[in-house]
N, C-alpha and C positions, 0 to 999 in steps of 0.2 A: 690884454689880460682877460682871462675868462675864469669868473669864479664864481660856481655853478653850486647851488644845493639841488640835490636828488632823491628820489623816493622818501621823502619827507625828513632826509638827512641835510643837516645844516653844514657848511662850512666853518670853523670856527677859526681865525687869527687872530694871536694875540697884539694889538696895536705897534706894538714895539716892532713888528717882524717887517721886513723888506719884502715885498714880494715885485718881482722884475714886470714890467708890461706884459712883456712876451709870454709868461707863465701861463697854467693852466690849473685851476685845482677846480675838484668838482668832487661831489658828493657827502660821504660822510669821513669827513678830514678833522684835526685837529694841528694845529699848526702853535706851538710851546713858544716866549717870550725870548729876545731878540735873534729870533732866528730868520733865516733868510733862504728865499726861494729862486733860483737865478734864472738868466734869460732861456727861452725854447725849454722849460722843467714841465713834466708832467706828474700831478698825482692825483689818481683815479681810486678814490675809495665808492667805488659802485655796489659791490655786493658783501662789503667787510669794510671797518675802519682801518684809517692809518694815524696813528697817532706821530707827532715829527716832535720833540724834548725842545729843551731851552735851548739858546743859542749853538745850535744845528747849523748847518748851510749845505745846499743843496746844489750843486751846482752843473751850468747849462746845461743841457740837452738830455739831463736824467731822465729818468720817467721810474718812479713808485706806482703800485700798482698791489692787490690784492686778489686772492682768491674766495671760493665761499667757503674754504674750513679754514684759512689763514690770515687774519688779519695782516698788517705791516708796521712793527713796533721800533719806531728810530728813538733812541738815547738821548741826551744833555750831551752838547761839546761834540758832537758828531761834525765831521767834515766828509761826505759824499763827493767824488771828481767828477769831472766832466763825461759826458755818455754812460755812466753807471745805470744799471737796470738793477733794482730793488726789487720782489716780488713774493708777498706773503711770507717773510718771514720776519726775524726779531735781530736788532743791533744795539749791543750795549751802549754803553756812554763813554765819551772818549777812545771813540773807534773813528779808523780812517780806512775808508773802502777807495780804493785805487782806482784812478780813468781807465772808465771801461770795462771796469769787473761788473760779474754779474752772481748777485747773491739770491736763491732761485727760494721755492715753498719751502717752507717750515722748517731753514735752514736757520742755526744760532748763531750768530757771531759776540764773541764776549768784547767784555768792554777792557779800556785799554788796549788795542789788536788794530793789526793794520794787516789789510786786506789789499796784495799789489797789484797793481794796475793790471790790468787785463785778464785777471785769474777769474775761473768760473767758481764759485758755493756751491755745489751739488744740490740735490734738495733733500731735505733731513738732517743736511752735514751739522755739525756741532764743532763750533771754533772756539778755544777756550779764549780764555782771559789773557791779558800780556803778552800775545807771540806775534810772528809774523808767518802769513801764512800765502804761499804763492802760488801757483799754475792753476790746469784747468784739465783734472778737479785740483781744488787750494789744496794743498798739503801743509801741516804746518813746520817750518822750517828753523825755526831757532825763537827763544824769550827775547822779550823786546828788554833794553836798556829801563833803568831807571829817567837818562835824559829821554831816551826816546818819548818815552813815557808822557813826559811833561809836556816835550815839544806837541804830543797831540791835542792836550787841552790850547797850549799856546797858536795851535795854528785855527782851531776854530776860535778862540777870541780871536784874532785876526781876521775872521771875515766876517765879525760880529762890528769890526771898525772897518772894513770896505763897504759893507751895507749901510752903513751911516752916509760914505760919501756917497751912493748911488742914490740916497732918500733925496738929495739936493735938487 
């Protein structure tokens, strides 16, 4: 695990948070209470912050990442999939970005919204609240469910209790 401050930018984790061996955080990072950082993740706040909400999870092989006019703003209750690439833009709370999407600069993604797997964010795009929105570029494709809904909080408390077993 490499967890690096830079240009006189501190790393900041809230105690409660998982961070995998394998990870990598460096720079000017903030990392929100039990949230969790999984194995082979990257995030590079070098010339911007990124700020990661409460109980978040980040999972393998991601990489966050910023530019110098766009910070990288992750929500509360956020669940990121595996190979996702995050980069200077903003994700509300209770959002799910699908394995392998890739959400690009100064792109919005509202909260509540599921982001499917392998869809590209354009950069600029603006994803509202509640929907589901797919391909590459995402388009958005139909309101998400009221269960849907829920199930998104419910899946990041979920890996809010697999980070507990992986603290062991």
């Amino acid at each position: 695990m490499v967890i690096k401050d830079l240009k006189n930018k501190k790393v900041k984790v809230h105690e409660s948070c998982f961070i995998a061996e394998t990870a990598d955080i460096i720079g000017d990072v903030t990392i929100g209470e039990d949230s969790s950082i999984w194995y082979k993740t990257v995030l590079r706040g070098d010339d911007n912050y990124i700020k990661v909400g409460k109980s978040t999870n980040i999972q393998d092989n991601s990489v966050v990442h910023i530019s110098h006019l766009y910070p990288t703003v992750i929500g509360n209750y956020v669940t990121i999939g595996h190979n996702a690439i995050i980069h200077a833009c903003t994700i509300g709370d209770c959002t799910l970005i699908g394995m392998g999407a890739i959400v690009l600069d100064g792109a919005e993604v509202g909260s509540e919204t599921i982001i499917g797997a392998g869809s590209l964010v354009a950069p600029g795009k603006k994803i509202p609240s509640g929907v589901l929105a797919i391909g590459s570029p995402a388009k958005v494709v139909r309101e998400l469910t009221e269960e849907e809904k829920k199930g998104l909080r419910d899946s990041a408390e979920g890996y809010v209790k697999y980070a507990n077993e992986h603290k062991i």
